[in-house]
C-alpha positions, 0 to 999 in steps of 0.5 A: 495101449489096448483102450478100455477093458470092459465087457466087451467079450467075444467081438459083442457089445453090450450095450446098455448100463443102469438107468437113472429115471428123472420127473419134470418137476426136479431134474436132480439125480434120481432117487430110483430106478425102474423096477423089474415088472414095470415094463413095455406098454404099462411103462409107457402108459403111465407116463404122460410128458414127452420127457417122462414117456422117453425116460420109460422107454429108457428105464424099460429098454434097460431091464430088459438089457439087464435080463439078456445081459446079466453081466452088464448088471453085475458090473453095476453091482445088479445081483439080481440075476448074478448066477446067470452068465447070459445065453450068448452064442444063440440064436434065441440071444439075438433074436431077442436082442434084434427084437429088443432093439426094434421094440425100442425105434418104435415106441422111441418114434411115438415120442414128440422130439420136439416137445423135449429139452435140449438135454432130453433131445440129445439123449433121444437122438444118441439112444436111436443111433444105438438101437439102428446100430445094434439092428444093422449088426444084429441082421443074420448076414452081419452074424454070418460073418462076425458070430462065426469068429466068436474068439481071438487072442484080445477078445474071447471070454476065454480070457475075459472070464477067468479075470472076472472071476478071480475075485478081483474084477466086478464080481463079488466073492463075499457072501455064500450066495456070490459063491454060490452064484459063481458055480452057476456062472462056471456051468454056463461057461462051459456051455458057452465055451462048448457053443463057441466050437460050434459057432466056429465049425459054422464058419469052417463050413461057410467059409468064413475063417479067422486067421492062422495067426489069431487062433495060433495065439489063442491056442498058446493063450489056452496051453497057457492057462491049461498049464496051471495047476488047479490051485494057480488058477484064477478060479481059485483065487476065491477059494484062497480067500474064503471069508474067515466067518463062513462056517467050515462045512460050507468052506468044505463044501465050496472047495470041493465043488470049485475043484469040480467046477474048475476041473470041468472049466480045464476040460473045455478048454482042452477041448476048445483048444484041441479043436483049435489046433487040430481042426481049425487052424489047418483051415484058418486064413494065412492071410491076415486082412478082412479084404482077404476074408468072404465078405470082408470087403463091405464088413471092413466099411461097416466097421469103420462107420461103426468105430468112428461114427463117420462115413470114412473110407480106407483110402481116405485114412489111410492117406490122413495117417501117412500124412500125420506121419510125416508131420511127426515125424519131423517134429521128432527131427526137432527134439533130436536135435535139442538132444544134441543126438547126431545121426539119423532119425532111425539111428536116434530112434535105435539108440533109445530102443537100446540105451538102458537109461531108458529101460525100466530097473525093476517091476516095483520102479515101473510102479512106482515111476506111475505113482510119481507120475500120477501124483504130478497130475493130480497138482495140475488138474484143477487148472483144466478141469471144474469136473473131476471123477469121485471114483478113486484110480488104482495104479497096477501091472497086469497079473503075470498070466495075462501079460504077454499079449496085453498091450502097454496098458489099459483101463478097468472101470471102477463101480459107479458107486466108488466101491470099486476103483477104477485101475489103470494097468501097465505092462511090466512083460518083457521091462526091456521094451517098455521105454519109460519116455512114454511113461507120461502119455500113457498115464495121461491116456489109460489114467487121468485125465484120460479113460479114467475121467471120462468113463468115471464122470459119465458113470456117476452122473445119474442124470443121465440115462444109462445108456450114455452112463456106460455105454458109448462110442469108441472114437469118443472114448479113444479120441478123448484119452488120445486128447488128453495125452496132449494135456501135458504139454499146457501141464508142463508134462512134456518140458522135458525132451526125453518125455517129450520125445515119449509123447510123439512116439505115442501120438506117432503109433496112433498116426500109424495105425491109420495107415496100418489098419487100412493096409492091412484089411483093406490094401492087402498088407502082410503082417510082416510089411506092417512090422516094417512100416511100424519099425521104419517110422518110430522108436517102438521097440520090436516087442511093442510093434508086433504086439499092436500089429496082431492087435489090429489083424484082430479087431479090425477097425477100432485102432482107426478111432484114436486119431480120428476122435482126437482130431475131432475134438482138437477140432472143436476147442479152436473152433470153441477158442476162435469163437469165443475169444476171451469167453472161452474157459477151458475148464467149462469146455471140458466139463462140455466135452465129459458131462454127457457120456460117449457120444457120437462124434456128430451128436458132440459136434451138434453140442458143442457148436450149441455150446458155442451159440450160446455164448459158452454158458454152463 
């Protein structure tokens, strides 16, 4: 499962969302937010209390996030600077952003914590996590390793961008001036895309390489999309569904120049692809792990800190998977046996990756299998659940052009004011390999209660600020949707032995990739021994496995946040059940887990063993 699709482009977080202000005498949703001018030390002037100077200092580090990011912005409907794309790739961007984040330590240190809410005391401490995070990653020898690699097949605005533009993601195609704003944003696309080619020729030189088998990808990614023509584009899909109440001279005008626009996009990219192949690869890494890249060593450590927000070493995860492993897998023995299959483990995990019982019939069965799925849930959720997403859930295959290199499935959150849904995408590529016995977990996980509820909730609560609205850490958000999956067995989900048998494989997958993802950039694994350990130790079907694995060769680290969070949290019920006793009300636990955003792992620990003192108290 690929996790949250959001903007996360180009290996860069963007880290900060809207910004909801609150005054000390009504802590109800705020009726606004800072307004652009109202920032730096004016803010901070007019403010008085602790409470009121800290939510300044949040509303004013937000503007100038949203002026560095006006992505960020237009995902949250902001259209205030929507022709813009953002000037990333430059050393003005994170000079600005390295100074962005100093600006708000300093001024967050001349806040009294003491002097604030228990509420205002954990936005405080979460918010100068961040920013020291964005500061470490911002120093030049941090870029000297990761800018230099600004593209790989899961993540590059190469594939972010025509999406985004297409009219069916955040950016809205409804008025002359969101078309307008478009063509902008094409412009500076081919700036970027131009700037990434640069950023790589910096690497060549430096020595600090991607991987023959990421760029290898990339370049299939880009024939892929070159091989269009303008009108099957993505790009177009604007075009095609011009509004019926714009004039014909300006449908006239608009069709001409996206041609233009897009004939420019197809340009750069034969060049980024050109270069890809004739210049980079031939210099590119035939090895695949970060232990095996110039600084990748102590780049791979920071990165495990930065996904799990604990100082864990490879060692010490890699033996924790093989360990999880083991277990599962004799839990698996258990369900064969119930099954009445007789053979090995291997043979029974062969004969589901074969039998075509298991295999979905059609595109549109696949579809509607999840519907069926997601409407059981929704009976079972208000048993676990007092908090629960307004935000609708759409239920969607990828679009075919993307399909191929996308995990099984994933999320793309809604807007935070409902008017765009959140949607839970599958992978209906090559239907032989997507065994429907995880077809449960897999909506429990990308669906609800999963990313859905989590990313939702924390997006419609105004009371927070808006880093915690939309930002937040992936060991949260995977570990939380990897505990959801486990819902199923109290929702009844997972009676069934095949489903069952579904839920274990996926748990297995997230077992293994502690084991993996270690291997692979930190014990000098090849792609090849990680395949075998992945085939050897569940039912993924070749497809799937070679899939994750390249993921992992890719974005080194993130796959180790699932398990790590969900124990994590799993951790935190049984100490909240044996502390609490009769008191403890899982619906009043998971409203704790979900209220408050994606937090660091020991700011939710910090919260919950609060929770736990207090009684268990909402």
């Amino acid at each position: 499962m690929a996790g949250v699709r959001s903007i996360l482009m180009a290996g860069m977080a963007l880290s900060l969302g809207a910004c909801a202000t609150m005054n000390d005498a009504d802590r109800s949703p705020a009726a606004a937010r800072a307004m652009p001018g109202t920032k730096g030390a004016a803010t901070e002037v007019q403010a008085s209390t602790a409470h009121e100077r800290l939510f300044a200092l949040f509303a004013d580090a937000d503007e100038r996030n949203l002026d560095l990011n006006p992505l960020n912005a237009i995902f949250r409907g902001d259209m205030r600077n929507a022709g813009q794309l953002g000037n990333f790739l430059t050393d003005e961007y994170n000079d600005a952003s390295r100074a962005d984040a100093q600006t708000n330590l300093d001024r967050l240190q001349r806040i009294d914590r003491a002097a604030l809410s228990e509420t205002d005391k954990l936005a405080y401490d979460v918010f100068a996590y961040d920013q020291r995070e964005a500061l470490e990653n911002l120093q030049p020898d941090i870029l000297a390793l990761t800018e230099v690699r600004p593209i790989n097949h899961f993540y590059g605005f190469h594939t972010f961008y025509p999406d985004f533009s297409s009219g069916q993601s955040a950016a809205p195609f409804e008025t002359l001036e969101d078309y307008d704003n478009a063509l902008s944003r094409h412009a500076e696309y081919v700036a970027l895309i131009d700037r990434s080619i640069a950023r790589f020729r910096q690497g060549m030189d430096s020595g600090v390489l991607e991987t023959q088998l990421t760029i290898g990808n990339v370049i299939s990614q880009l024939d892929t999309q070159l091989a269009m023509k303008v009108e099957d584009t993505p790009f177009y899909l604007p075009i095609a569904n011009l509004p019926e109440d714009f004039a014909a001279a300006d449908k006239a005008r608009l069709e001409r120049e996206y041609r233009a626009a897009i004939a420019d996009i197809m340009r750069v990219h034969t060049r980024l692809r050109d270069f890809l192949r004739d210049e980079y690869y031939p210099q590119a890494r035939a090895n695949v792990g970060l232990s095996q890249m110039r600084g990748g060593v102590a780049l791979y450590a920071k990165l495990i800190e930065d996904t799990t927000t604990l100082p864990l070493s490879p060692d010490y995860l890699h033996d924790l998977g093989l360990s999880e492993v083991e277990r599962i897998k004799a839990e698996l023995e258990t369900v064969k046996a119930e099954v009445g299959f007789e053979g090995t483990l291997g043979e029974f995990f062969d004969y589901v990756r074969t039998d075509p019982k298991f295999q979905p019939k059609s595109r549109a069965a696949l579809t509607e299998n999840y519907y069926e799925i997601g409407r059981t849930v929704d009976a079972k959720i208000p048993a676990l659940f007092s908090l629960t997403p307004e935000t609708p859930l759409e239920i969607k295959p990828y679009e075919e052009y993307r399909e191929k290199y996308e995990a099984g499935g994933s999320y793309s959150s809604g807007a935070p004011d409902g008017t765009r849904p959140g949607t839970f995408y599958f992978n209906a590529y090559d239907l032989p390999s997507r065994l429907t016995t995880g077809n449960v977990t897999l909506y429990l996980h990308e669906g609800a209660p999963g990313h859905h509820f989590q990313i939702s909730l924390a997006q419609e609560n105004e009371d927070l600020p808006s880093f915690m609205r939309f930002g937040g850490k992936t060991s949260y958000v995977e570990g939380w949707a990897l505990y959801a999956e486990t819902l199923g067995y109290e929702m009844g989900l997972f009676d069934d032995p095949w489903d069952r048998y579904g839920t274990l494989q996926d748990e297995q997958l997230r077992a293994m990739r502690l084991v993996v993802d270690t291997g692979l950039h930190a014990k000098g694994w090849t792609r090849e021994q990680a395949i075998d350990f992945m085939l050897e130790n569940s039912g993924m079907t070749r497809t799937e496995v070679v899939a994750e694995v390249e993921r992992y060769i890719a974005i080194p680290s993130q796959a180790l946040a699932y398990k790590v969070g969900a124990l994590k949290i799993q951790e935190l019920r049984k100490r909240s059940e044996e502390t609490l006793g009769d008191r403890f009300d899982i619906r009043d636990f998971h409203a704790q887990v979900l209220d408050t955003g994606a937090l660091p792992l020991p700011v939710l620990e910090a919260k919950i063993d609060r929770w736990i003192a207090a009684g268990g108290d909402r």
